[in-house]
C-alpha positions in Angstrom: 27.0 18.1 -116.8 26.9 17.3 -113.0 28.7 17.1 -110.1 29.9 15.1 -107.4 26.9 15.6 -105.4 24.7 14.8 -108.6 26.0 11.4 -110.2 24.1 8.4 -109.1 25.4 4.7 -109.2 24.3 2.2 -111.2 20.8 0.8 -110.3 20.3 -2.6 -108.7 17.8 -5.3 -109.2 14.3 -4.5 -108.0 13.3 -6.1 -104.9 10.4 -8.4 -104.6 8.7 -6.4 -101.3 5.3 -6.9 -99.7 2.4 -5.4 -101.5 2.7 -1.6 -100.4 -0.6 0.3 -99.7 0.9 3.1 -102.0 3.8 3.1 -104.1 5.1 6.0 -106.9 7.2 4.7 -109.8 9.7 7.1 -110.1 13.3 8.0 -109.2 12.7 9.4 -105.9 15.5 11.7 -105.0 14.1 13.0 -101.9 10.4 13.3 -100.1 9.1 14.4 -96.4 5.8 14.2 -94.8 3.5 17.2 -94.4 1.7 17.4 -91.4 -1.6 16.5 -92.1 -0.3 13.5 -94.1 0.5 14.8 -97.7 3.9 14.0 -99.6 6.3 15.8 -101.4 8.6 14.5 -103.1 11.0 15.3 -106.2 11.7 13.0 -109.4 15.5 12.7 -111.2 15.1 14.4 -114.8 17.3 14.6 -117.1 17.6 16.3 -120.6 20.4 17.5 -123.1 21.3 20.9 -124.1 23.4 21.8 -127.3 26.6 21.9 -125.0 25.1 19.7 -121.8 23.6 16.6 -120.4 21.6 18.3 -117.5 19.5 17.4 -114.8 16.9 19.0 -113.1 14.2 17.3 -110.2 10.8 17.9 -110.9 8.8 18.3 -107.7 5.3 16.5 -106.8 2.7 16.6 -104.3 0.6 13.4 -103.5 -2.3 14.0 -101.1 -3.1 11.6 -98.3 -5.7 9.9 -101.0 -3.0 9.4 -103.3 -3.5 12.1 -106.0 -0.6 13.8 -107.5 0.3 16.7 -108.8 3.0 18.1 -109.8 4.3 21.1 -108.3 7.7 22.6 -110.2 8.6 21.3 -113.9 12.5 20.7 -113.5 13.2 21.9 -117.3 11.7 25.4 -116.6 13.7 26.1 -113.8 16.2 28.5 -114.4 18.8 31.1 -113.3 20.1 33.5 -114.9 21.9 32.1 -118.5 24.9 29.5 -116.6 23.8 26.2 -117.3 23.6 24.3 -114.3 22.2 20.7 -112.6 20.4 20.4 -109.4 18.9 17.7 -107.6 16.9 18.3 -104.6 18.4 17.0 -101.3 16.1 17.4 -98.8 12.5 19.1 -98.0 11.2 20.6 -95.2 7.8 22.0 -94.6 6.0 24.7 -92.3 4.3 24.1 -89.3 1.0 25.2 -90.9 1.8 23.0 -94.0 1.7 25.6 -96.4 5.2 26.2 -97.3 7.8 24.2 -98.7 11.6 24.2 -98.3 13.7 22.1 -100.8 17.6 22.2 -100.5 18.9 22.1 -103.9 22.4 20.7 -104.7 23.4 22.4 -107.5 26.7 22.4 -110.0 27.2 25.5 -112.3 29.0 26.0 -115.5 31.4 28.9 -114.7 32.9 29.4 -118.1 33.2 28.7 -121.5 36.2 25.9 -120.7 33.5 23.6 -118.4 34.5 24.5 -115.7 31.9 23.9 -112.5 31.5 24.8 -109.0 29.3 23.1 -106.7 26.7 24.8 -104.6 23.7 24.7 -102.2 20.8 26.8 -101.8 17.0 26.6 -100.8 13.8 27.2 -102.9 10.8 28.4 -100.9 7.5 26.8 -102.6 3.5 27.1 -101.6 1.8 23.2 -101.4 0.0 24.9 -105.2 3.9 25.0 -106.4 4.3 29.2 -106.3 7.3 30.2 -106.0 7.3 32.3 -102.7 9.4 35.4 -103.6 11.5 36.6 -100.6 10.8 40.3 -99.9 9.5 40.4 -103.5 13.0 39.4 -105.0 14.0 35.6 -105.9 12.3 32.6 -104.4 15.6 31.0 -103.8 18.3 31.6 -100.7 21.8 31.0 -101.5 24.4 29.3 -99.7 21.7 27.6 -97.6 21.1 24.1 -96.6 19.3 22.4 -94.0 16.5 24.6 -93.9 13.3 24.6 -91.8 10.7 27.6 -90.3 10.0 28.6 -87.4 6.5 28.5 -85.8 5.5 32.1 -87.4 5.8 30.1 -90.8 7.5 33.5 -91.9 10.9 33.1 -90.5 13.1 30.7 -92.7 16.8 29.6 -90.2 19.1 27.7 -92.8 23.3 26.7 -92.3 25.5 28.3 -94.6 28.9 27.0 -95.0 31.7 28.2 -92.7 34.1 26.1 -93.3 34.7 23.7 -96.3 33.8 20.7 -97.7 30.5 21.4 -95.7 32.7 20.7 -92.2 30.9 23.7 -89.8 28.0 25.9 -90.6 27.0 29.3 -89.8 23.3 30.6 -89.3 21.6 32.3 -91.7 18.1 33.9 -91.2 15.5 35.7 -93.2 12.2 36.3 -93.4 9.0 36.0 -96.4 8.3 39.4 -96.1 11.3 41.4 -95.1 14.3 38.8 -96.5 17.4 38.2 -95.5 18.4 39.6 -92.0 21.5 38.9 -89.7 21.1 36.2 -87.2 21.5 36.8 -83.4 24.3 34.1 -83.7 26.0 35.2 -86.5 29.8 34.8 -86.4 29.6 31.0 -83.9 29.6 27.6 -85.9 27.9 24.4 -86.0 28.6 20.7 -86.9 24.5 20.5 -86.8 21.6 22.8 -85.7 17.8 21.3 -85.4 14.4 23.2 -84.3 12.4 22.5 -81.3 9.1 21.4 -82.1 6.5 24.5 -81.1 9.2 27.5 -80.4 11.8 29.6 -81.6 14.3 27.6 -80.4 17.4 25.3 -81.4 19.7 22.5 -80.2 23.0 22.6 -82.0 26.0 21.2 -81.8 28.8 23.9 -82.0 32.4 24.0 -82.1 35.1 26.7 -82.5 36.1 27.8 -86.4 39.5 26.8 -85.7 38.0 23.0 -84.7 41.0 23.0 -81.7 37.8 22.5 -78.6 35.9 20.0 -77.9 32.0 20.0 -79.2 29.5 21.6 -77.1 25.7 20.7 -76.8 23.8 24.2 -77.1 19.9 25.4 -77.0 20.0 28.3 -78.7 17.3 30.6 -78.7 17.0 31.8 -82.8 15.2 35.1 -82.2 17.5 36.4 -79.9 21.2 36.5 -78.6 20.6 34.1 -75.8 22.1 30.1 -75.2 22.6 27.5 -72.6 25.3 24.9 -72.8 23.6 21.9 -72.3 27.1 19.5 -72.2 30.1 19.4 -73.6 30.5 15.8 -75.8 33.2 13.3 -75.9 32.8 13.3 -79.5 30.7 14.3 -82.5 30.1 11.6 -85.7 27.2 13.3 -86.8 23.2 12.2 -86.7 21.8 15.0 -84.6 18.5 14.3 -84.2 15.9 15.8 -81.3 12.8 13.3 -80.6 8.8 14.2 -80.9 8.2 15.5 -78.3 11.6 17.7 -78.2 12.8 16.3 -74.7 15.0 14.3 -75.9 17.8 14.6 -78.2 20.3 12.0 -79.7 23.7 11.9 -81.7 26.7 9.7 -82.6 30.0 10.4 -80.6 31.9 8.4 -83.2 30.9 6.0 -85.4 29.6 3.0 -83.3 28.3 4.8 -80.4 24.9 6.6 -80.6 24.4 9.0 -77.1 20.4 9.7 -75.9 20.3 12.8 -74.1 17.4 14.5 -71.3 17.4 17.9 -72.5 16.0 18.7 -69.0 18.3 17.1 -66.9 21.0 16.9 -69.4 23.4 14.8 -67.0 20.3 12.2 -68.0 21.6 10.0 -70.4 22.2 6.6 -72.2 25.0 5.3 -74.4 24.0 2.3 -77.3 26.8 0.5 -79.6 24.5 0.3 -83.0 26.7 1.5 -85.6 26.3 4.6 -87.7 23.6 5.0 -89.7 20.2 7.3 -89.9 17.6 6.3 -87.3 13.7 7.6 -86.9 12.1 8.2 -83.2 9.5 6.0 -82.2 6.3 8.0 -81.0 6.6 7.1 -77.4 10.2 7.6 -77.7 11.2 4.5 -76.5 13.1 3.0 -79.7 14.4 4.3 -82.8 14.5 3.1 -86.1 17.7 2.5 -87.5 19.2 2.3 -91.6 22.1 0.6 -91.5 24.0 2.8 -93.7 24.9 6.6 -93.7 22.5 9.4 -95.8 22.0 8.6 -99.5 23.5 5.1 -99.1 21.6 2.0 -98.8 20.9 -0.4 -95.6 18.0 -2.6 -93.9 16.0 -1.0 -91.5 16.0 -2.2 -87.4 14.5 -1.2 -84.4 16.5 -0.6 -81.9 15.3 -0.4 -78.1 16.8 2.4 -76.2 17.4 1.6 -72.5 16.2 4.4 -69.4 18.5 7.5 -69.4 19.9 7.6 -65.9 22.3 10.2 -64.1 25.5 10.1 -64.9 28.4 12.3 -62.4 31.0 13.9 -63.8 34.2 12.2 -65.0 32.3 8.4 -64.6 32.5 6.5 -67.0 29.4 5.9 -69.2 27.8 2.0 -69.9 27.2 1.3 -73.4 24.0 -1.0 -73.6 24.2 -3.2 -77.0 20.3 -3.9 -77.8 19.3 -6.6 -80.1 18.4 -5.3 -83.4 15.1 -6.6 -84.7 14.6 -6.1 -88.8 11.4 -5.4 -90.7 10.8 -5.6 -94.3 12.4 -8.8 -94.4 15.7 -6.9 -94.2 15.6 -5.7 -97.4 17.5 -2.8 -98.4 16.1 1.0 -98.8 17.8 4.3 -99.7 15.8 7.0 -97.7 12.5 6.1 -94.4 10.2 8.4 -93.2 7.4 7.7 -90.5 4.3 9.3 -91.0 3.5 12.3 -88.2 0.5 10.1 -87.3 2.6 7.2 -86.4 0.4 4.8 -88.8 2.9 4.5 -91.9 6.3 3.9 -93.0 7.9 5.4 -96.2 10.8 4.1 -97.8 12.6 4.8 -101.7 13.7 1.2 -102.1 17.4 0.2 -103.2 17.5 0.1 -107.8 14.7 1.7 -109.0 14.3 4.6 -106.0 10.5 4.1 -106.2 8.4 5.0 -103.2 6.4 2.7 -101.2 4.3 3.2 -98.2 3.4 0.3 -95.6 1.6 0.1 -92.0 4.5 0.8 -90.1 5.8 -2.0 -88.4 5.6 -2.7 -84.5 
């Protein structure tokens, strides 16, 4: 049994890469850096039931030496007597590196026909693989994707969806000790919605339920009923993403054109044609870098120089700088990237087998 979200296409001949200075020979589904260096990462499982093919992650750890240990056994992770599959989509972890968030795709049996619904919701782990039980009840939020905490490392925001297939989100809020709690925002809806690094603070990108007005740029300030309306966009493709040091911020207006935005001097900013795809800051913010190819789909890596953001008036129109792209990794195709929060390594679950492998990250 599985759903759309949870069928995977057939795997592709391994790729004869550079000798990695780690690699984990698994079928990585998804993984994310801690900050002090650690991995998580979760492992496709499958097994049959009397009724079911299912599948279920398992979820690792692997220390900055490269120990491992695994943190959740995907068979033994159950919910109440549906049979269901999950696959973990995404992890995020706590400022403090205790805590772990993993967004779970999931598709339930409803009834005794087959019937199946499709889901998302996010488990709340300990790096010793506890489950953290909100307010003493389950360990797992539902309807709630894209997690991440705020700096308290007590207060969990997530998106829960507003309006379907996973178009707009809404903001959803709650807390280890106390649980669930209505957000200052509650009722306004987002295409995207990303922390600052170091506050309690947000940059979204919001548009009306109804989708008739244009996207708006917002900082939202997640404890409380306060925002600013930072500029209203041409367009919105997707890609949110806020850089390092969380003065920057950058986005696709449609599906060739990324925009880099001064979130101090938001009229600061800088158009480049590159194509859509999902793109890592640099740490000095000058250059990202670039998979050619949207989430969960495959593409060679580039970096891509970003020209000076500049002042822009009202109404002008906006140059679009096309940069050279330069590949690494002999332009060989990877799945997911992450750079290390040091700067000093590149991850990447390679194209076929979805193994992990970790180099020096290239200049």
């Amino acid at each position: 049994m599985c759903g759309r979200g949870l069928l995977f296409s057939p795997s592709s001949k391994a790729q004869n890469l550079d000798k990695p200075l780690q690699s984990i020979d698994e079928e990585i589904t998804a993984f994310a850096y801690a900050p002090d260096g650690r991995i998580v990462y979760s492992v496709n499982r499958k097994f049959k039931t009397k009724l079911y093919d299912l599948e279920h992650d398992d979820i690792w750890l692997q220390d900055a030496g490269g120990k491992r240990r695994r943190l959740l056994e995907g068979q033994k992770f159950t919910r109440g007597n549906q049979p269901f599959s999950y696959i973990v989509n995404s992890f995020r972890w706590s400022p403090n590196g205790r805590f772990i968030l993993a967004e779970l795709l999931t598709t339930t049996v409803t009834d005794e026909s087959g019937r199946t619904q499709d889901s998302f919701q996010t488990l709340v782990l300990d790096d010793s693989g506890k489950e953290i039980r909100i307010a003493k009840g389950d360990s797992v939020i539902p309807d709630a994707g894209a997690p991440f905490f705020l700096p308290d490392n007590v207060t969990i925001n997530c998106l829960s969806e507003a309006v379907t297939p996973r178009t707009l989100f809404s903001l959803k809020a709650a807390r280890l000790d106390t649980g669930i709690f209505k957000s200052p925002h509650e009722g306004r809806t987002f295409h995207d919605l990303l922390p600052l690094p170091g506050v309690s603070s947000a940059i979204a990108v919001e548009q009306d339920h109804t989708m008739t007005g244009p996207a708006r740029l917002q900082h939202l300030k997640l404890l409380i009923d306060e925002h600013e309306e930072l500029a209203t966009l041409d367009g919105y493709e997707g890609g949110l993403s806020v850089s390092p040091s969380g003065k920057k911020v950058a986005y696709f207006i449609d599906k060739e054109v990324l925009e880099v935005r001064d979130l101090a001097a938001p009229d600061h900013l800088a158009r480049v044609r590159i194509g859509l795809g999902v793109f890592h800051w640099s740490p000095d913010e000058s250059r990202i870098l670039l998979k050619r190819a949207i989430e969960k789909k495959s593409g060679d890596l580039v970096w891509i120089d970003l020209p000076p953001l500049t002042a822009i008036a009202k109404d002008h129109d906006i140059p679009i700088a096309q940069p050279e792209p330069r590949p690494i990794l002999h332009g060989f195709s990877v799945r997911d990237f992450a750079i290390s929060p040091d700067a000093r390594f590149l991850a990447v679950v390679i194209t076929g087998r979805r193994n992990l492998l970790v180099f020096p990250l290239p200049r």
